[in-house]
C-alpha positions in Angstrom: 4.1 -136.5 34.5 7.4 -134.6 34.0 10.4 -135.1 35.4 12.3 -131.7 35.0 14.3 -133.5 32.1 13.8 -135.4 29.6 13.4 -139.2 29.5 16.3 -141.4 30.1 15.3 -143.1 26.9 15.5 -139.7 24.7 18.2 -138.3 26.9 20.1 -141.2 25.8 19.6 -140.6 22.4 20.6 -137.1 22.8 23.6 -138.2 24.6 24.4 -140.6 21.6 24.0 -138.0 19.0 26.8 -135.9 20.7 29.5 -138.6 19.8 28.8 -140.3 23.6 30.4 -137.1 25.1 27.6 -134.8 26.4 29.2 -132.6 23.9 27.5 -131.6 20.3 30.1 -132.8 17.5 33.1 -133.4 20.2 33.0 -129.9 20.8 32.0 -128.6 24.5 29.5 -126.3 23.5 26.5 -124.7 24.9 22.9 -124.9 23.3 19.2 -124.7 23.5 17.8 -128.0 22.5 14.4 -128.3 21.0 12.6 -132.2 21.1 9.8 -134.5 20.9 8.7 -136.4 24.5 5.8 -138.1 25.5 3.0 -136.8 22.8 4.6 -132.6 23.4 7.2 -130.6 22.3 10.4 -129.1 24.8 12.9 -127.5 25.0 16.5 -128.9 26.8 19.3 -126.2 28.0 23.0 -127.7 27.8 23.7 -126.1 31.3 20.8 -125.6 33.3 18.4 -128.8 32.0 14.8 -128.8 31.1 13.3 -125.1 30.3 10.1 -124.5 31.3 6.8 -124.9 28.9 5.6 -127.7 26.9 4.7 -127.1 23.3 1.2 -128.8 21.5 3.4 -128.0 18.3 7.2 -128.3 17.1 6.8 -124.5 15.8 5.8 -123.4 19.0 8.6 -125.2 20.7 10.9 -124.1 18.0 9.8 -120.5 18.9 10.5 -120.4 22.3 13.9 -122.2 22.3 14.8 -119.6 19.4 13.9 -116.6 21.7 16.1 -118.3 24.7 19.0 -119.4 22.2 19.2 -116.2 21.0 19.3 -114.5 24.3 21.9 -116.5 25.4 23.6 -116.3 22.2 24.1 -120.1 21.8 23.4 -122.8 19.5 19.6 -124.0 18.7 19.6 -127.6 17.9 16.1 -128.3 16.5 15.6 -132.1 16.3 12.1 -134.0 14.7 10.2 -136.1 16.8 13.1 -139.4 15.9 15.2 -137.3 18.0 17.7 -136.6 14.8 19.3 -133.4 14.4 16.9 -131.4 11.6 18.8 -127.9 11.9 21.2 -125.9 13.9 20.9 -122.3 14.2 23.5 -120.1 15.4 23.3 -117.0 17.5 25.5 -114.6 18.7 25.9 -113.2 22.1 24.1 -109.8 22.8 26.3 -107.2 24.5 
């Protein structure tokens, strides 16, 4: 069962990550997020919450946060299944 976002135990870990703040790095910044919960891969949107689709893989998951990042021209935080920070890709806005 889902909940529309992720667990309070992983969104607490997220939460930690960002310095505590809700921010990444003590910056207020958007971003795509892409994480492990309960046995499948999702993806986490700084302003609107959980995206739709779960993921059987982290490349799939990894995909389809990319193609949303990059629309949005935000951030993609891509984290392992710990929850820590593996990359951080950068897109710029489309005009």
């Amino acid at each position: 069962m889902t909940t529309g976002r992720p667990h309070r135990r992983v969104h607490e870990r997220l939460r930690r990550a960002r310095g505590g703040t809700g921010t990444h790095r003590g910056r207020n910044r958007m971003s795509v997020e892409t994480y492990f919960e309960h046995d499948a891969w999702h993806n986490w949107d700084s302003v609107e919450g959980e995206l739709p689709g779960t993921h059987e893989t982290q490349e799939g998951a990894v995909a389809a946060g990319g193609d949303e990042a990059r629309r949005r021209g935000v951030e993609h935080v891509i984290r392992n299944a710990a929850a820590v920070v593996e990359e951080i890709r950068r897109y710029d806005a489309r005009g």
